[in-house]
N, C-alpha and C positions, 0 to 999 in steps of 0.2 A: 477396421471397424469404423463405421461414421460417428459423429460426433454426436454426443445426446444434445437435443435444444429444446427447451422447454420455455410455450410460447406463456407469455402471462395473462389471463382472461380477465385480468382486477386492475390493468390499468386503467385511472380514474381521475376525474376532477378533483380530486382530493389532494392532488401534488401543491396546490396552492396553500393548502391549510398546513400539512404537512413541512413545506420547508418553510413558510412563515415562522413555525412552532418550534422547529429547531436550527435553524440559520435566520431569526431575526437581524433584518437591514443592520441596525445599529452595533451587534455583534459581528456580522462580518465585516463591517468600517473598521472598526474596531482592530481586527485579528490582520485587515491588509495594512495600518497606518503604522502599527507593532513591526512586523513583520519585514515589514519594505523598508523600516529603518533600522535592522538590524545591519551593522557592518558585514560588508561582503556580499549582502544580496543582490543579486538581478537576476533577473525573468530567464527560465530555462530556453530554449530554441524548440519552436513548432517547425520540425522537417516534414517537409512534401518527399515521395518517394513516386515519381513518374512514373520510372522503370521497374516496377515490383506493382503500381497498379496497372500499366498496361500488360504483363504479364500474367493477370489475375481478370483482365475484362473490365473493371474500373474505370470511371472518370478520374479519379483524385484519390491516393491517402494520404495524409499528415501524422507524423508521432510526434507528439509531447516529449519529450526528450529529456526526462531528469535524472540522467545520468551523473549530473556534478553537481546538483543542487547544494549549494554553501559546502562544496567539497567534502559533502557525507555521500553522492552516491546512489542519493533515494532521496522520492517525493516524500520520506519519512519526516526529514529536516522539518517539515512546516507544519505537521500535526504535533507530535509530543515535547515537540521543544516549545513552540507554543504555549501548552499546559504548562510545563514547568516554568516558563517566563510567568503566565496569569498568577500560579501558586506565590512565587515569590514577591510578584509586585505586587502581593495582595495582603502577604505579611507584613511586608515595608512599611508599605501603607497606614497597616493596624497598630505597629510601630510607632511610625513618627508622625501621623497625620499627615504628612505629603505622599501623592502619587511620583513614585520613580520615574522617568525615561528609559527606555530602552538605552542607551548611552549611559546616565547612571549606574544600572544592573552591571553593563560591561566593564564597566570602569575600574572593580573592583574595590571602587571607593562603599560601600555596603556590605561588604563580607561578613562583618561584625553580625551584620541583622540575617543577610543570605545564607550565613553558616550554622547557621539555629535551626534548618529546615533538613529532611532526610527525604528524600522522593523515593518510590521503589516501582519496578514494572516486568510484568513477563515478555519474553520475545521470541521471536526466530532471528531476530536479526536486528532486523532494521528502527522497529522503533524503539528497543533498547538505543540503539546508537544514537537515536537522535533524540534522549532521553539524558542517559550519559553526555554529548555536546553539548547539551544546554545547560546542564548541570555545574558540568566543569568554567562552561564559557561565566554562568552568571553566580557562580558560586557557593554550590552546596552539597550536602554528601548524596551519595547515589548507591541503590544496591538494586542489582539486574539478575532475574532468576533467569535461567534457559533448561531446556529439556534439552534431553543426550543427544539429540540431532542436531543440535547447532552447531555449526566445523567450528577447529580451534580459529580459523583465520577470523571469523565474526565473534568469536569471545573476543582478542585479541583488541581487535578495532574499539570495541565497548571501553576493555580495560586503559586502554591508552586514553583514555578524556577523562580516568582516576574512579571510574566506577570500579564497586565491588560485584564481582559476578559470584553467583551461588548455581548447582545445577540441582534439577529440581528430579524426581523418577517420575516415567508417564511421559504426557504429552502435552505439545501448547497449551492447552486446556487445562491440564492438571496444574500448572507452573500457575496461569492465571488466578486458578483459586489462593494455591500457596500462597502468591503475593495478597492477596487480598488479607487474609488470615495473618501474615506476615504485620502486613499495614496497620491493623488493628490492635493488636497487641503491644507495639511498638509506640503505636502515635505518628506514625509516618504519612506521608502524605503518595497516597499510590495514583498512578499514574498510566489507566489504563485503554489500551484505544478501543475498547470493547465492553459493553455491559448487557446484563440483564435486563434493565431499567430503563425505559426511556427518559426518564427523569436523570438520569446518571449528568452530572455537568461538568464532568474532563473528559469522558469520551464525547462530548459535544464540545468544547473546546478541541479536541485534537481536530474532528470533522469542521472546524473554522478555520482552521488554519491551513486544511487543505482546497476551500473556499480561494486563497491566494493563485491555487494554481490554475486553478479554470476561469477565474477574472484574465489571467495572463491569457489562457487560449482564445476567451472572446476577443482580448484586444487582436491578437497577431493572426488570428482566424480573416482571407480574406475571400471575396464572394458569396455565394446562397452559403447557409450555413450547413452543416453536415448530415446527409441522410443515413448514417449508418454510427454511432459509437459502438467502440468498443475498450471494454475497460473489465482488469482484472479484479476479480471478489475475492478478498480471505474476512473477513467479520461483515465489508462491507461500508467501510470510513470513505475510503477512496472515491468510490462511484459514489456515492451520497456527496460528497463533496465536489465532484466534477458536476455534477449533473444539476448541482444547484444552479452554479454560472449560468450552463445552458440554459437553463431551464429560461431563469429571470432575461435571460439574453433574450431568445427565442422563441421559448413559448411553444404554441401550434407547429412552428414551421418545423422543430425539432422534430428527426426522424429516428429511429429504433436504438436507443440505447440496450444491447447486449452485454449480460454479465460473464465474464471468463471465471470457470473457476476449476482447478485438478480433481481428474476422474476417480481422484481417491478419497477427498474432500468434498463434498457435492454439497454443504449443508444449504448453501443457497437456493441453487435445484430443486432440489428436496424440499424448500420451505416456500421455492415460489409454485411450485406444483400443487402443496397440499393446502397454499393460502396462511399458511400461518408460521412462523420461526421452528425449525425440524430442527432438532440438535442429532449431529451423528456420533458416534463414541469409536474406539479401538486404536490403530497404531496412523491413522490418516498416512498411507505409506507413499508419498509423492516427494520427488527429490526441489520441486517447486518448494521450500521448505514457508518462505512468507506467506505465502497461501495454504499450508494445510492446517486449517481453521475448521474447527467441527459443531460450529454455532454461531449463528448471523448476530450480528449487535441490533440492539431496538432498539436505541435511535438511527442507527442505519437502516435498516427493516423497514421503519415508518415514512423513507423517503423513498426507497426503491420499491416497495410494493406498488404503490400507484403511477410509479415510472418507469422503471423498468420495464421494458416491451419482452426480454427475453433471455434466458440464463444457457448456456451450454458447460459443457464439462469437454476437458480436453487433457492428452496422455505428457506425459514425459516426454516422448519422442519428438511428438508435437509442439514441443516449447523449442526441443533440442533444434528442431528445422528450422523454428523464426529465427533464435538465435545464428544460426550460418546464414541465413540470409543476409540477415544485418550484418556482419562481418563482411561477407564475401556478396556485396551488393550485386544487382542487376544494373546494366550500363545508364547510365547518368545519375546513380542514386548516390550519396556519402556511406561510407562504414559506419555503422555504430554497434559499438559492443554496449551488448543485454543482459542482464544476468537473466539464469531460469524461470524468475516468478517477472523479472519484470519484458520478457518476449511473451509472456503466456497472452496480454491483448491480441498483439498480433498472430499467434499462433492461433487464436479464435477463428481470425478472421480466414486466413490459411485453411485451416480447417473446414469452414462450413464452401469454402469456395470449389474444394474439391467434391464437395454433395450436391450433384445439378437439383435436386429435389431443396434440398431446405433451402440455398442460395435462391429459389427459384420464390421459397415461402416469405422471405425477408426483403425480396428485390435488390438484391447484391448481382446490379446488371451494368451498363455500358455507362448508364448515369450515375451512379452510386458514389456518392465523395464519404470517403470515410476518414475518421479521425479515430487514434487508437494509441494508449499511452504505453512507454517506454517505463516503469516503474521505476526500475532500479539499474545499475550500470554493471557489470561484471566483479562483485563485489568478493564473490567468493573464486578465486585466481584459479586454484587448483581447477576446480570442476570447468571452469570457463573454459580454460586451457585442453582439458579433455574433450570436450565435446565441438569446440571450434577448431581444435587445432589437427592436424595431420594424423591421420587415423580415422578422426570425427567419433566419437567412440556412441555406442549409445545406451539407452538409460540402464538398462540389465547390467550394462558392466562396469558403469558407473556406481550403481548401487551396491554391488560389489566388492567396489575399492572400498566404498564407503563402511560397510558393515565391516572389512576386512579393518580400517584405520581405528573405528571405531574400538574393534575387540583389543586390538592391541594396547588404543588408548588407557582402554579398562585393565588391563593384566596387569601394564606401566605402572597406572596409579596404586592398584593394590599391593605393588611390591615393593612402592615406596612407602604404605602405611603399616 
């Protein structure tokens, strides 16, 4: 079955007003001068991939590669840790009349003041982790909701930086609300990369902090700049925040930023087809589990609507293939192991190449330099292991395994209570 692509008819002059309004200059100074001097950091690697674009009929691809970013894994590290750094050094602040350093925070020499604060946030994974790491890095307590989909291996990762994990019934969405309700009630400070509101100002923090990452691809970007992006949607942080750099970079010469997002999740699709934010409801059944997101964030929304050129929806299988690609490269390419949501760019691009029609609608031809981000690294071992390794297994039996570990899980816990 070809892949759905849904072209945007509202891309507009309005991308200038738009990220003005929510990546204000001084805010993303701000979020890279934080960020770059946090211990441990430096600039993921932009890999060129020759042999997998001549393969495909291509000039050029390049991936983003945030595979190890601050050794969490995922381009997460630089959105919600972010937030919870602003949070704290913002208390500090209110505290003792001096603004902290980044170096302060770490130092542990404020604990007294950083330990007065309770952050909480729902996940599939990834920005729990990098919610929890920042937490634990700059010192305050943490509690991370997840829905029954999240394998024990990404609880586990969570638990280990001393966050409290709670699971929540329903689905990413349901957990989101909980934490909200949660937050409220407590006095806690939530910590979420997605809202209702455009006005909301932690999920506009988290999307400044992913700001760091597409300043990195402008620097290391070299030649005409890219005719083709391609970048995975779950609320929508991500490409709001890659697409800024470009944009400011670029401008006009910038060619078709496409949103990736799972055939079972489509709420982007959906919302850039009908022109306004579509929420979907039900079990969003995609083993992609960071992308099964069933409502675009508004302040994300208000920067991809007038920029984004184009959304498609893409299977299981589909991610399963970028992913072996990436492992088992084509001749002169590097290995790089993907997890599920973060090959789902490249499987976009995979995808529409095998459509001589819509390839033909997008100009994905002999000239096409495409740039396409690597999200997250093989975080989850088990499924990585299955689908890249000897066998190759695919998504039916994976999901499978999965419902099968899941039930058990559940029997376990009950016959311990």
């Amino acid at each position: 079955m070809p892949p759905q692509l849904i072209l945007n008819q509202r891309v507009s002059a309005e991308a200038d007003e738009a990220i003005d309004r929510l990546f204000p200059a001084q805010a993303v100074a701000e979020a890279a001068g934080a960020i770059t001097n946090w211990a441990g950091y430096e600039p993921t690697p932009l890999v060129t991939l020759p042999g997998l674009a001549a393969g495909l009929g291509l000039a050029a691809i390049a991936l983003k590669d945030e595979s190890d970013r601050f050794g969490l894994g995922s381009f997460k590290a630089l959105g919600g840790a972010y937030a919870v750094y602003c949070i704290l050094r913002a208390h500090v602040t209110n505290r003792t009349g001096t603004v902290p350093t980044p170096a302060n925070l770490e130092s542990g020499s404020l604990a007294a003041l950083t330990g007065e604060i309770t952050v909480i946030c729902a996940t599939a994974g990834n920005h729990g982790r990098s919610v929890a790491w920042a937490a634990g890095r700059f010192g305050c307590r943490c509690v991370i909701l997840v829905h029954a989909g999240v394998t024990e291996e990404r609880r586990a990762a969570m638990a280990r930086f001393g966050a409290e994990i709670r699971e929540v019934p329903g689905s990413y969405d349901d957990s989101v609300r909980e934490a909200a309700q949660l937050a409220a009630a407590h006095g806690w400070h939530l910590v979420p990369d997605t809202s209702t509101s455009e006005q909301d100002p932690i999920p506009a923090l988290v999307m400044q902090g992913y700001t760091v990452m597409g300043a990195e691809i402008v620097d290391q970007w070299r030649g005409p700049p890219p005719t083709h992006v391609f970048v995975q949607v779950g609320v929508g942080g991500l490409a709001a925040g890659v697409a800024e750099a470009l944009w400011r970079r670029w401008r006009d010469e910038l060619g078709h930023i496409v949103c990736v997002e799972p055939e079972a999740a489509d709420c982007f699709a959906r919302s850039l087809a009908a022109g306004a934010p579509t929420p979907i409801s039900g079990d969003l059944d995609t083993l992609m589990l960071c992308l099964a997101c069933g409502e675009v964030s508004a302040p994300a929304w208000a920067v991809l609507r007038p920029l984004a050129t184009a959304a498609m929806t893409i299977s299981d299988d589909e991610t399963f293939d970028a992913m072996r690609r990436l492992a088992d490269p084509a001749a002169g390419d590097p290995p790089l192991a993907a997890g599920e949501s973060g090959a789902a760019g490249l499987a976009g691009l995979i995808a529409l190449c095998r459509d001589d029609d819509r390839r033909r609608r997008l100009g994905l031809g002999p000239t096409a330099r495409v740039l396409a981000i690597v999200s997250e690294g093989a975080l989850d071992r088990a499924l990585y292991d299955r689908v890249v390794g000897r066998g190759s297994a695919d998504a039916e039996s994976v999901r499978s395994d999965r419902i099968r570990r899941e039930w058990n899980r559940l029997v376990i816990s009950k016959s311990m209570n």
